[in-house]
Each structure stands twice: as structure tokens, then as C-alpha cells.
C-alpha positions as CSV (number, residue, x, y, z in Angstrom):
1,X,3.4,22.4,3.0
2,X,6.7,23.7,2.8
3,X,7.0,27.1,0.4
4,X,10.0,26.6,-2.2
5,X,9.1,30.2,-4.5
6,X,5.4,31.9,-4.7
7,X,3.1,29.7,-5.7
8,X,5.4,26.9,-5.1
9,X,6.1,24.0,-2.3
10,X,6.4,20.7,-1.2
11,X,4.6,18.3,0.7
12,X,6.4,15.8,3.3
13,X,4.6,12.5,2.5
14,X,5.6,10.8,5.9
15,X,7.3,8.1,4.2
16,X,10.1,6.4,6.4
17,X,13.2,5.5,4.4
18,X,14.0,7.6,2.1
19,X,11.5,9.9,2.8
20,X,9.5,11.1,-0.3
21,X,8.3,14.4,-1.1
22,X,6.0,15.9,-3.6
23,X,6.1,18.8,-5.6
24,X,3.2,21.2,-5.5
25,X,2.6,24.4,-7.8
26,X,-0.9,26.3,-7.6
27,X,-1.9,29.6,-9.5
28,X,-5.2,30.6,-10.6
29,X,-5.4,28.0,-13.4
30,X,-5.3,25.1,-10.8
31,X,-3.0,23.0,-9.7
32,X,0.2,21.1,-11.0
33,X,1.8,18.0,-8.6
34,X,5.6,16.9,-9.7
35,X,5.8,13.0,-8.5
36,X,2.7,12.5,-6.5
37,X,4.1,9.7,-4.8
38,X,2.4,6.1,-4.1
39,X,-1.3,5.2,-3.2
40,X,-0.2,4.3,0.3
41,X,0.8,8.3,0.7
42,X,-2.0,9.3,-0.9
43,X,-4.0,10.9,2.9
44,X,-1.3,12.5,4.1
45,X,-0.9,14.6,0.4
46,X,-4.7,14.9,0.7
47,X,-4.4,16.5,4.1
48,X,-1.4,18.7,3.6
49,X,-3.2,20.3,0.6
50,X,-6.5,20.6,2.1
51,X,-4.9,22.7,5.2
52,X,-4.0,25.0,2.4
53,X,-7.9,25.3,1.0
54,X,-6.5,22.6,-2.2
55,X,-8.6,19.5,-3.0
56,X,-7.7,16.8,-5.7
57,X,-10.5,18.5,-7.9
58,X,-8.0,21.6,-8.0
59,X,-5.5,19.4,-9.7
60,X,-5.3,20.6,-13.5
61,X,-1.7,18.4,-14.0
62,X,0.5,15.6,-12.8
63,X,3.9,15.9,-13.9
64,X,5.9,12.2,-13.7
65,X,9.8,12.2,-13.6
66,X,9.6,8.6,-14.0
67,X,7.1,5.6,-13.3
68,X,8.6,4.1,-9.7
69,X,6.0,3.6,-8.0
70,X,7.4,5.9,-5.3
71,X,7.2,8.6,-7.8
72,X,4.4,7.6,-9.7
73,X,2.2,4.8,-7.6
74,X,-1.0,7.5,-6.8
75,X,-1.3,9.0,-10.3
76,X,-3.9,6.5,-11.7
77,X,-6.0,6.8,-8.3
78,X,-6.0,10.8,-8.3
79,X,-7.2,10.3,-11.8
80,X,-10.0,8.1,-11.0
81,X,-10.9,10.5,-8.6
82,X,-10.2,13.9,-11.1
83,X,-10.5,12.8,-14.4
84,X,-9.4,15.8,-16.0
85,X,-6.6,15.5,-15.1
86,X,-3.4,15.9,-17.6
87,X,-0.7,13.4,-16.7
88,X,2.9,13.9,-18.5
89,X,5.3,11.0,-18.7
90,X,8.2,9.8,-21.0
91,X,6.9,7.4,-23.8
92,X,8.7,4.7,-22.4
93,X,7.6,4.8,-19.1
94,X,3.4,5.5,-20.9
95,X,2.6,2.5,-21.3
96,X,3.5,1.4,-17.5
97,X,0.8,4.0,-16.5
98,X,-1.8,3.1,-18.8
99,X,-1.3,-0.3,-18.0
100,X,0.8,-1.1,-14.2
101,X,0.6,-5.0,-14.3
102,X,4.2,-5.2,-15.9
103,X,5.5,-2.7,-13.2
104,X,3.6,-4.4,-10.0
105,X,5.2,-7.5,-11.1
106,X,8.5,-6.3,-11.3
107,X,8.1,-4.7,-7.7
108,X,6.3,-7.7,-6.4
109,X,9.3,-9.8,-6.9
110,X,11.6,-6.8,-5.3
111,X,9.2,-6.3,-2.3
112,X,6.7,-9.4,-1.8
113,X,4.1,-9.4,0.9
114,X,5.5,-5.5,1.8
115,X,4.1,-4.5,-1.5
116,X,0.6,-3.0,0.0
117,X,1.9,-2.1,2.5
118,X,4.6,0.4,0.5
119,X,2.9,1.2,-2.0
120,X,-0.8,0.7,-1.9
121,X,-3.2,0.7,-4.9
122,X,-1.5,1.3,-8.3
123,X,-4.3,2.0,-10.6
124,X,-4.3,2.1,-14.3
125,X,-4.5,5.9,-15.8
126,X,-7.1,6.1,-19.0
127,X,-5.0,6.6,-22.5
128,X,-7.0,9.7,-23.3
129,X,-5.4,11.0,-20.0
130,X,-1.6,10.5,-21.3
131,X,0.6,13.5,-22.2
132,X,3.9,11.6,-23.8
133,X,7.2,13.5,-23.4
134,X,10.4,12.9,-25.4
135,X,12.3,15.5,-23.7
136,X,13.0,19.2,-25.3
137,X,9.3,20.1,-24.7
138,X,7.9,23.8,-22.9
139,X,4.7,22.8,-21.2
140,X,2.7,26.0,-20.5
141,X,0.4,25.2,-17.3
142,X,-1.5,28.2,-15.8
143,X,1.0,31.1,-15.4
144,X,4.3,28.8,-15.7
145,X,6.4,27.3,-18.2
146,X,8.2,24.2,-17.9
147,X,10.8,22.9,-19.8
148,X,11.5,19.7,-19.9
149,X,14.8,17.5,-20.5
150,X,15.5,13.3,-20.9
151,X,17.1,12.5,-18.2
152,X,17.8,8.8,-18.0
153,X,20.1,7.3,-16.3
154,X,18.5,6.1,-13.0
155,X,15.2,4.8,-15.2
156,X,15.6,5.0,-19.5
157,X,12.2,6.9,-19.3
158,X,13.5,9.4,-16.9
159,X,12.8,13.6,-17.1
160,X,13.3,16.5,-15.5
161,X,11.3,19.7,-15.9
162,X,12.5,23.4,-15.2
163,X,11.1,26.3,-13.9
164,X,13.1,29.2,-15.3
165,X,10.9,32.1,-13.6
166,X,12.2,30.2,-10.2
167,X,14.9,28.4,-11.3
168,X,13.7,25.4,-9.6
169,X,14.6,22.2,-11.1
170,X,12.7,19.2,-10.2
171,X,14.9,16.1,-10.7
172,X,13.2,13.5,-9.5
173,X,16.1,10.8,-8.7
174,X,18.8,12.0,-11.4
175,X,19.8,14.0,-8.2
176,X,20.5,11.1,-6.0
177,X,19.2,10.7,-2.4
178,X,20.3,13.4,0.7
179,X,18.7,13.3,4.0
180,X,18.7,16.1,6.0
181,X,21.6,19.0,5.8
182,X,24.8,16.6,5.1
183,X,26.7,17.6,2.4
184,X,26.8,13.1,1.0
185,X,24.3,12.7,-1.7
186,X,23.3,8.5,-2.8
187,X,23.0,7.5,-6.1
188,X,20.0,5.3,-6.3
189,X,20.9,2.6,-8.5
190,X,18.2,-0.4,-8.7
191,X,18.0,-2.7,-11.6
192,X,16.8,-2.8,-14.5
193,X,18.2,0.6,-16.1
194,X,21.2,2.3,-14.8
195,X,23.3,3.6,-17.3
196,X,26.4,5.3,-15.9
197,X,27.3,6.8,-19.1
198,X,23.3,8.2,-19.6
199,X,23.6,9.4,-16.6
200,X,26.8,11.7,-16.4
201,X,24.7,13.2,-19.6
202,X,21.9,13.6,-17.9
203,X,23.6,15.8,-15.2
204,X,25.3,17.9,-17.9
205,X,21.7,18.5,-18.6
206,X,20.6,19.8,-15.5
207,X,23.8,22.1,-15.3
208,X,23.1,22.9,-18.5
209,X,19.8,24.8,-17.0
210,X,21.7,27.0,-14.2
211,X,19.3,26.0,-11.6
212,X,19.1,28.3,-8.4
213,X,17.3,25.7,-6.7
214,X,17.5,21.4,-7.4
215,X,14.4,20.0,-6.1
216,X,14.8,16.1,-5.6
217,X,11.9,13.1,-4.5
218,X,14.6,12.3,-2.0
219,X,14.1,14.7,-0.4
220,X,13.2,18.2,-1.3
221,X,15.2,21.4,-2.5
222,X,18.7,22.0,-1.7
223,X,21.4,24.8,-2.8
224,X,24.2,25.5,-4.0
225,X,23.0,23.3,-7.1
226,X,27.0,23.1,-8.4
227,X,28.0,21.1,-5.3
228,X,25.2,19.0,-5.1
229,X,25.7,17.7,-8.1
230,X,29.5,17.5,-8.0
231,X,28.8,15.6,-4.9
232,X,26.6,12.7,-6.3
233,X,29.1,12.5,-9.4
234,X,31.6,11.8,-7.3
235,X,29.6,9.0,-5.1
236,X,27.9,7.8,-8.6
237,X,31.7,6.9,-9.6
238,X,32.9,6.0,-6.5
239,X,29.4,3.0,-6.0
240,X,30.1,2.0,-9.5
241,X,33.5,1.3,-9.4
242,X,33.0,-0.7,-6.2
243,X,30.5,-2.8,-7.6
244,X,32.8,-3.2,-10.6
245,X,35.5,-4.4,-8.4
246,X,33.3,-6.9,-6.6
247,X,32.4,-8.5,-9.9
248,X,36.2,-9.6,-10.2
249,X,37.3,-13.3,-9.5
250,X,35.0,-16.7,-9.0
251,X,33.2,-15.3,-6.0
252,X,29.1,-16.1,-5.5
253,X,27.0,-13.0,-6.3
254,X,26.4,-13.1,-2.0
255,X,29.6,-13.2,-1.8
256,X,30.1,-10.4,-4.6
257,X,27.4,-8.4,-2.1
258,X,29.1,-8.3,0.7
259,X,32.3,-7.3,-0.7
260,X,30.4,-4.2,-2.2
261,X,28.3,-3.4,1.1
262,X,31.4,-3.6,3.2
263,X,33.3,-1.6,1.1
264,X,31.0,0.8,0.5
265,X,29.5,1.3,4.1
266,X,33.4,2.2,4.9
267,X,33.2,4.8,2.4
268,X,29.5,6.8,3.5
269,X,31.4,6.4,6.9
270,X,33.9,8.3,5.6
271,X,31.4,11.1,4.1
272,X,29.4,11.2,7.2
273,X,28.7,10.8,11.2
274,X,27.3,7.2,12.5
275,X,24.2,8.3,13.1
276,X,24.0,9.6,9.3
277,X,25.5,6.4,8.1
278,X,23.0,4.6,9.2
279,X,20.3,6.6,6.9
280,X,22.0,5.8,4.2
281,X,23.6,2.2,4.3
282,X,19.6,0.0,5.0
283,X,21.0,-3.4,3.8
284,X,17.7,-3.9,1.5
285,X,18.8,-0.6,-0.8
286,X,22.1,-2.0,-0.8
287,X,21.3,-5.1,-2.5
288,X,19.4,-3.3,-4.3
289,X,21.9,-0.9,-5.5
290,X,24.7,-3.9,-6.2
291,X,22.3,-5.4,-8.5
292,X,21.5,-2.7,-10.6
293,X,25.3,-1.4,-11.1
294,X,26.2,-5.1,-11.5
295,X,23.7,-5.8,-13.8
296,X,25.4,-2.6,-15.9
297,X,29.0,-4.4,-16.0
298,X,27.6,-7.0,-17.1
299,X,26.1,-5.7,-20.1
300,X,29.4,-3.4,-20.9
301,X,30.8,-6.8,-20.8
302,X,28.6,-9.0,-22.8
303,X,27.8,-5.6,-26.2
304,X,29.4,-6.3,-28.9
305,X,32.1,-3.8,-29.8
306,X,32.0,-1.8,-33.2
307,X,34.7,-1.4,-35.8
């Protein structure tokens, strides 16, 4: 586990591309985990927290940025195994805990036979279980206090939660994706929920905090917090605007695609080396990304205006 402040770290879950990390704070009281990650994760988080004398049973919280099963998969499985344990979500995203078969089938379409594979088990957590967040809430867990801010954008049930006594801000994916030490940060943009208006807000949020440290699932803490944020801005306008573009004219959606991937794999070259590029241009999350930013311009297209 890596140390981020006393009493807080972060566990590496192994997972390939991105790589996902979990947030782990322990006092007295017990334990609090930020994003738990999915099922198929679930040993290695086991492991790294039992080479530090921590067990599941420990666990006193599970905070949820959002409900991907990335994030989010695990959290009805380390319930079944603790089950008093305190799980904090958005209302929107509650009901996709208490009861996953909406979310599997909207990954199952997205991933198919890989789905197991990814993601493992997704297990229902009880009601009683359920802490609902709306954002603006100070949820006091053993010696700490974390605030917590809506942050949607990425997901419409997304928040972000605040540590002021360490100025760590765990963001979940409001942050973007960075791998490693470059200074390029991706904007993960999957259907159904982007909002590129929500989420511009949603950073003003987070600035709003004066974080010393942004903690993000992909993948852990990075400083100076200004430029890391002024970096994914920059690439959240830049991919959206691309997209845009590739929406114009009688084109296919392939055809739409490729336009976008080209385009855009030109521009992380530009951000980054070759061997960097390549972490961050996987043709799957591409797709992926075109469909949720077109799916956007679409619906800024088809609202009906007011006045």
C-alpha cells in the first residue's frame, strides 16, 4: 500500500488498462475504502491490506464516487462478507447498488463475454446498508471529516469527497485518466451521461476546495492540483470539439469514428512520447469515448430551446 498522508494510502489493484487504484484510510475507528474497485480485484485489495494487519472485517465505510463497476463492482461482495458496513453513494447512482441488474446489462452490451472476466461478481448491497448523498454533506468517520461535493459530469450520480485535515481530494473520474508522470491527463467520456457543461462545474468545484493533493481511480495522487486540472480542461475541450466535428456531413457513425480516432490520436501524439501514446489511444476506449461525446451533441441538438 502506497502512503498518501498518516493514516492514508492507496492500493494498486493490478488492473491492466487503466490501471485502477483504491483509496484506503484507517484510524482507530476502522477503516474507510474510496472506490473499492470490481469483484474481479477484489484478492489483490484483500492481500495488500492484510500485509498491513487490515482485514475486510476492519472496514467501517465504503465511500462510492460513482457506480462503474470499476469503481464500484466489489462493494455488494465486501458487504456480504462485512455487513456492517456503511456504503455512501449519490441517490441516483443507489438504486444501481441495491439492485445491479440494470447496470450489468448496460455493461454486458459494452463488454460481452469479457464481462467476468473484467469485472467479476457484482452483487446486490442490502437497502438498510445505503447512505444516499446529494452533495454538500460532512461525513464524520472515525477521526476524519469528509466533505462531500456533486460532481457530475463523467456519470449524473457523480461525487467527490475532501479531506481538508490532508487536503486530499478523492475525485474518482472528474479528474480524467493519467498514467504514470506525463504531464496529458484523458477525459473519460463513455455514454450514457457526459455533460460537458456539468462537468466544467464540477471542476470549479474541486478548485473550489484548494486541494494539496487530487487523488484520482485512474490512477492515484498527483500535484500541483492547478495544472492537473487545467490540463484535463484543456483535453476535455479539445475531445469534444473533435467529436463535434466528426458529427458534421452525411458520413456513417464508423466512418464518423474514425475521423475522431484519427484526429485525436494525432493530438495525444502531440501531448506525449509513442510509447505513452499508446497507453492512452486502446481503440476500445476510443469508441467508447466518441460515443459518449457524440451521444452529447446530439442531445444539444435535438433540446428544445427556451424563450
Amino acid at each position: 500500500m502506497f502512503s498518501l498522508a498518516p493514516g492514508i494510502g492507496f492500493v494498486d489493484l493490478r488492473f491492466s488498462s487503466p490501471p485502477i487504484a483504491t483509496g484506503v484510510y484507517t484510524d482507530a475507528a476502522g477503516v474507510v475504502l474510496i472506490d473499492p474497485g470490481p469483484t474481479s480485484c477484489l484478492e489483490k485489495l484483500r492481500h495488500t491490506l492484510a500485509d498491513h494487519s487490515i482485514s475486510l472485517t476492519d472496514v467501517r465505510a465504503v465511500l462510492l464516487t460513482h457506480v462503474h463497476l470499476d469503481h464500484a463492482g466489489a462493494a455488494g461482495t465486501i458487504v456480504q462478507e462485512n455487513p456492517n458496513i456503511e456504503v455512501y453513494v449519490h441517490e441516483r447512482g443507489a438504486r444501481h447498488v441495491i439492485d445491479p441488474s440494470k447496470l450489468v446489462e448496460s455493461a454486458t452490451r459494452l463488454w460481452g463475454p469479457m464481462m467476468g472476466t473484467l469485472w467479476g461478481a457484482v452483487l446486490p448491497v442490502p437497502a438498510p446498508n445505503v447512505q444516499i448523498l446529494r452533495g454538500g454533506e460532512q461525513i464524520r468517520l472515525g477521526q476524519r471529516q469528509f466533505e462531500v461535493a456533486y460532481t457530475p459530469g463523467h456519470a449524473s450520480h457523480h461525487v467527490s469527497y475532501f479531506d481538508r485535515g490532508s487536503g486530499v481530494a478523492w475525485v474518482g473520474d472528474t479528474a480524467g485518466i493519467r498514467i504514470g508522470q506525463t504531464r496529458f491527463v484523458r477525459p473519460p467520456t463513455p455514454p450514457p451521461d457526459i455533460d460537458v457543461e456539468a462537468w466544467t462545474e464540477s471542476v470549479a468545484r474541486i478548485r473550489a476546495w484548494q486541494p494539496q493533493t487530487i487523488f484520482i481511480t485512474h490512477f492515484g495522487p498527483f500535484q500541483p492540483v492547478a495544472e492537473h486540472l487545467e490540463e484535463f480542461e484543456k483535453t476535455l475541450k479539445a475531445m469534444a470539439e473533435l467529436v463535434r466535428q466528426s458529427l458534421d456531413g452525411g458520413q456513417s457513425d464508423d466512418e464518423r469514428f474514425e475521423h475522431f480516432r484519427e484526429e485525436f490520436e494525432r493530438y495525444i501524439r502531440s501531448q506525449v512520447s509513442e510509447d505513452e501514446a499508446a497507453a492512452y489511444g486502446r481503440v476500445e476506449d476510443m469508441v467508447f469515448s466518441w460515443q459518449g461525446l457524440a451521444r452529447y451533441w446530439r442531445k444539444r441538438e435535438t433540446a428544445p430551446t427556451s424563450g
